[in-house]
N, C-alpha and C positions, 0 to 999 in steps of 0.2 A: 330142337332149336337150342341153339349154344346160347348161356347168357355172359353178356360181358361186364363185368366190374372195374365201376373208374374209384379208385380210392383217391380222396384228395385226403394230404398230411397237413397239419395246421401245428406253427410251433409259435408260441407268445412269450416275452418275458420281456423282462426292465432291469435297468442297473443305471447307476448312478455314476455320474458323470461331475467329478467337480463340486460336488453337493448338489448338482442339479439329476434329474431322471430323464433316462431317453428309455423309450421300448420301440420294442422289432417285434418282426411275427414274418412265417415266412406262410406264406400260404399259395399253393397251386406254384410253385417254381418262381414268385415272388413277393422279394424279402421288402419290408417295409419299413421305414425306420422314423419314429417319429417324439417329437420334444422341443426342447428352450432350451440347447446347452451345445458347447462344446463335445464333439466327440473326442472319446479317447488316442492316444497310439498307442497301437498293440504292436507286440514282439514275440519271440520263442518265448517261451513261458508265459506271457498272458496276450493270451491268441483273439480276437475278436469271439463273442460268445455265439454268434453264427457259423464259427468256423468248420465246427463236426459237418454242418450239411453245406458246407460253399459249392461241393459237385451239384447240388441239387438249385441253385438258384440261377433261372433265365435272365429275372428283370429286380430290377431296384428303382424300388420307389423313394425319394427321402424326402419327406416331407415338409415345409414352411417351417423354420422354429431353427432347426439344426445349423449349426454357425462355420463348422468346419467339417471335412472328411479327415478324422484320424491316419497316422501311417499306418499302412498294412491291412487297413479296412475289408478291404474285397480282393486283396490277391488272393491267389490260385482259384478264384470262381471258375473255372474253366470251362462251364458252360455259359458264361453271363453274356447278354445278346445287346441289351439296351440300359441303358440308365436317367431316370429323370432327375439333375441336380435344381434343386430352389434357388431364388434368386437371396436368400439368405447366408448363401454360403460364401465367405470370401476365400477359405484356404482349402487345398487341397494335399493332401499330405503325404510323404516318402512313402513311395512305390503304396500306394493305395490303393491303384489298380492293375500290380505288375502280374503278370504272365494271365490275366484275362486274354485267354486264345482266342474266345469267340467274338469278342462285342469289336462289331464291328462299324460306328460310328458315336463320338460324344460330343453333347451338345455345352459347352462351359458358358454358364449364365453371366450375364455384366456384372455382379457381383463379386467374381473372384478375383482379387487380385496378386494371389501368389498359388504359382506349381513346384512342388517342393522336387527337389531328385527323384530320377526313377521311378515317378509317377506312372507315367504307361509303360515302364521298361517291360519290354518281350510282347506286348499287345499286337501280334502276330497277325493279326484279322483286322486289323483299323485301317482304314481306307485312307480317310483325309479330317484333318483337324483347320479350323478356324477359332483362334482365338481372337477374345474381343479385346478393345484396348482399354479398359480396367489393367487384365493382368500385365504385373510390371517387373513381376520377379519368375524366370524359368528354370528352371533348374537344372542341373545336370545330369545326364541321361534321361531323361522328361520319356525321350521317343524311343531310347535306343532299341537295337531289334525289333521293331515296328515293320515286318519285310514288306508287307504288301501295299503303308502307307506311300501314296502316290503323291499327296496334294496339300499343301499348308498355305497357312496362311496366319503371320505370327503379329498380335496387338503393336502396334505403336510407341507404345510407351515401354517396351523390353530394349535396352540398351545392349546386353552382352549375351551372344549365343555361347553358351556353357561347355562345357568339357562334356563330348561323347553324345552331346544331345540329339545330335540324330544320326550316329554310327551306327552303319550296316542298315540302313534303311535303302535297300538293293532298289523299292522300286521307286522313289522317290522321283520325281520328275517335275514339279515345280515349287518351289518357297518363295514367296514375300516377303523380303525381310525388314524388319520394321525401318521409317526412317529418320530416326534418331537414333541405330545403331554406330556402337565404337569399336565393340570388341568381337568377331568370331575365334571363338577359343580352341583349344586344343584340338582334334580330330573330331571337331564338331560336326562335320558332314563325312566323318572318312565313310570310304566304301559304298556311298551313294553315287553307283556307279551310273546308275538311268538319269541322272540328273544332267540335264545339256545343255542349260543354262540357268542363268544367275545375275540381277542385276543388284551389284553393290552398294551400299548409300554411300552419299559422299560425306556423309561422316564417320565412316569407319577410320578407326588409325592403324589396327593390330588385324591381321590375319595370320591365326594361330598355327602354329606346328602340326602338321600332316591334318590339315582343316579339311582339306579337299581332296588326300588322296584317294587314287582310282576312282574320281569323278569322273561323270561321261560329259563334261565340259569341254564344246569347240570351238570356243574362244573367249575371252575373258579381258575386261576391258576394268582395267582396275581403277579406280578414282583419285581423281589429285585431294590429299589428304591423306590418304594412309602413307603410314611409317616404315612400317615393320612386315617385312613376310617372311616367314617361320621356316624353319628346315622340315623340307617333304611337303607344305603347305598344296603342293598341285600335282607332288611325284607320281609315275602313273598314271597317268588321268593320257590313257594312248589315244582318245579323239581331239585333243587339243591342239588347235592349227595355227592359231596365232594369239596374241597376247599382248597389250599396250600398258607399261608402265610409267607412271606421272616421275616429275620430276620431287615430287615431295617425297619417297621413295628412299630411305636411308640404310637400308639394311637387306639383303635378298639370302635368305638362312640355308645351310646345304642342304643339295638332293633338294632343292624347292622345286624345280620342275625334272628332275630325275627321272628319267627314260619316258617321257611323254612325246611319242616314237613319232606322231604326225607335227607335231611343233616345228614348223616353218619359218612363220615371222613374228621377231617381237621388235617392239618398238621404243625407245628409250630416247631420254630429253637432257642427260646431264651435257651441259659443256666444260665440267671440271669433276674427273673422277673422283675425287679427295671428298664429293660430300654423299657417293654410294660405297657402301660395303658389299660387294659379290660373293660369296663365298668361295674359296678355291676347290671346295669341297663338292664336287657333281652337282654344285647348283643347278646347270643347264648339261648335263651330262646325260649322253644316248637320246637327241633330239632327233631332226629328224637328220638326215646325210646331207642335203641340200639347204639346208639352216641358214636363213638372212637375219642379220643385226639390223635393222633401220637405226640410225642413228642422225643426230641433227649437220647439219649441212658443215665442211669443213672441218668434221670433228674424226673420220676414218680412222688416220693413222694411230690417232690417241688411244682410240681404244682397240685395233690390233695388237698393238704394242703391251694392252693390258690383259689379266687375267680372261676378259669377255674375249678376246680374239682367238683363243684355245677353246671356246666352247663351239663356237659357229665356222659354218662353212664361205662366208663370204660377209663383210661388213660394208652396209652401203650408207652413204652420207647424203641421203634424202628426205630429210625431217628437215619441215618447216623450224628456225626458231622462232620461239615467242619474246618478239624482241619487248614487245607489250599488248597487253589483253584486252583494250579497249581505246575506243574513240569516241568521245563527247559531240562529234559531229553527227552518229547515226545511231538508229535504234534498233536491233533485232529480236524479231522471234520468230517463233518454229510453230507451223500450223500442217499438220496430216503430212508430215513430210517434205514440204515447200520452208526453205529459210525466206523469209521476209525481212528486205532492205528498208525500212523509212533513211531514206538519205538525200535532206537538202539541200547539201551544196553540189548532188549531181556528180562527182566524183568517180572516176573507175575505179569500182570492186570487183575483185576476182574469189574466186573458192576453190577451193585446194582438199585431197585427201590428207590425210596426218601421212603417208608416206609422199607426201609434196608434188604427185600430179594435179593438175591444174583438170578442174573439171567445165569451166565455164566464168566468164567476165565481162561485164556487162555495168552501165552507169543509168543512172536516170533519179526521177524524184521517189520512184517507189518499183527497187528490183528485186523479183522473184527468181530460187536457187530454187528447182524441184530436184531432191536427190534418190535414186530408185533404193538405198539401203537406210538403214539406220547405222551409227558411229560417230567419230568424232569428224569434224568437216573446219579447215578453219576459212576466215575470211580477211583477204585482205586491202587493207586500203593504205594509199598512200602515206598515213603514219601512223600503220599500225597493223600486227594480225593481231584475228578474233577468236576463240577457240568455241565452239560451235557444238552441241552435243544434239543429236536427230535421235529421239527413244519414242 
């Protein structure tokens, strides 16, 4: 009869942190870490004191007491599966947990409210992250190369998505993005090509430089309030079928939509080219062959005549204008898809797509629009259209 031998390795030790003590011990594949202090940041020359056995540790426990997670804390743990953080902890610190290959989901307690750079950079195994709206600061790179993270869902109170913070995140396929966001930063989503959709807050104003290239985005419905879209901001991104841009809209940076090969139709609201900048530069270059302008009614010629009439295959002048966005006469809202009319004086309203088919018009003291899609819808009534958003 064979016998088998389990050796369990037990390592303990303390070190001082700030004047204050933390100890660790690593026992059975997890490392334990416990005290009343700030943890350090480690670098090349002063390595985390766990570092010699990082191959060896599954699970991390950290205990009540610990205030932050150091930089550099638990990278290259390459086998590390799970981690319990305390509700003590408010920081999380540069690349603290980068190239953990294996841990494949983290739970970030309402306590923290800052993720430093390259936090999980290379966390190759993470599934889906939910942060809570504590955290208010994300950093850049936080997710980069995270390939198999699928599913986010980003706190509230995060205003600007960072440079590179989730480049190359191949399988990415849904984000929430908080909404009090302003900024999407530089190639903050580049190469999240599984990503097929995206709902923008209407407070963004900047969407950064190649933010979204080779997204798997098939349509994009940008909000009135952004400024600025970025050179390469959507270039690539070959499932992209149409595209609605607001009149707030003052700048469109080259190669913005650069060979985004199914791009059909987009939709544009200036009636005086002088307040957008297009770029000459392949902003809308290698679309699709069959490429429509929608553009507002009466405004055709103006913009053949402009840089936009080189990029599209045909320019058509069927966009409602919004001569004005409201009427103190009626009240609307949007219930499971139904626009809801409260409208006293009884009045004919009609409703229109944003490319100015008429879908249904109808009056009474209280008229229902059932619309089979979601998008912009406007409505209008004798002095005034409505601009109508169905999410």
């Amino acid at each position: 009869m064979k016998k088998i031998i389990i050796t369990t390795f037990l390592f303990v030790s303390a070190f001082a942190a700030g004047g204050q003590s933390i100890s660790w011990n690593i026992n059975s594949g997890t490392l334990t870490i416990s005290g009343n202090a700030n943890m350090p940041d480690y670098y090349i020359g002063f390595p985390a004191p766990w570092w010699s056995e990082a191959s060896s540790i599954e699970h991390i426990k950290i205990e009540n007491g610990i205030k932050n997670i150091g930089r550099a804390a638990f990278s290259s743990c390459t086998n590390l599966v799970s981690v319990d953080i305390p509700e003590t902890v408010s920081v999380i610190g540069e690349g603290a947990f980068e190239s953990c290959t294996k841990l494949f989901s983290i739970e970030i307690p309402g306590s923290v409210t800052e993720i430093k750079p390259a936090a999980f950079l290379f966390c190759s195994n993470l599934r889906s992250v939910s942060l809570p709206n504590s955290v208010q600061t994300l950093g850049m790179e936080a997710f980069y190369g995270c390939t198999l993270l699928g599913n986010v869902v980003l706190s509230d109170a995060i205003t600007e998505i960072a440079v590179r913070t989730f480049t190359n995140c191949v399988n990415l396929v849904s984000v929430k993005l908080p909404e009090m966001l302003t900024k999407i930063d530089t190639v903050a989503f580049y190469d999240c090509r599984n990503l097929n959709t995206i709902e923008i807050p209407k407070t963004v104003e900047t969407i950064g430089d190649w933010s979204f290239w080779k997204s798997g985005l098939q349509s994009i419905n940008i909000p009135d309030g952004v400024i600025d879209i970025g050179n390469g901001a959507f270039a690539e991104s070959k499932s992209l079928a149409s595209v609605n841009i607001p009149i707030s809209v003052k700048n469109i940076g080259e190669a913005a939509f650069y060979n985004c090969t199914s791009l059909k139709n987009v939709t544009v609201y200036w009636t005086n080219l002088d307040d957008v900048y297009c770029s000459p530069d392949f902003a809308f270059y290698l679309i699709h062959s069959n490429s429509a302008l929608h553009v507002p009614l009466g405004m055709a010629s103006m913009y053949e005549d402009s840089i936009w009439g080189m990029y599209f295959n045909a320019v058509r002048d069927d966009v409602l204008g919004f001569t004005a966005l409201r009427d103190d006469n009626i009240s609307v809202y949007v219930k499971d898809r139904v626009i809801v009319v409260e409208n006293p004086l009884e009045t004919m309203i009609s409703l229109y797509d944003v490319q100015g088919r008429l879908h249904i018009a109808s009056s009474g003291k209280t008229v229902q629009f059932p619309v089979s899609s979601y998008g912009i819808y406007v409505l209008k009534t004798p002095d005034a259209a409505i601009k109508i958003l169905v999410e």
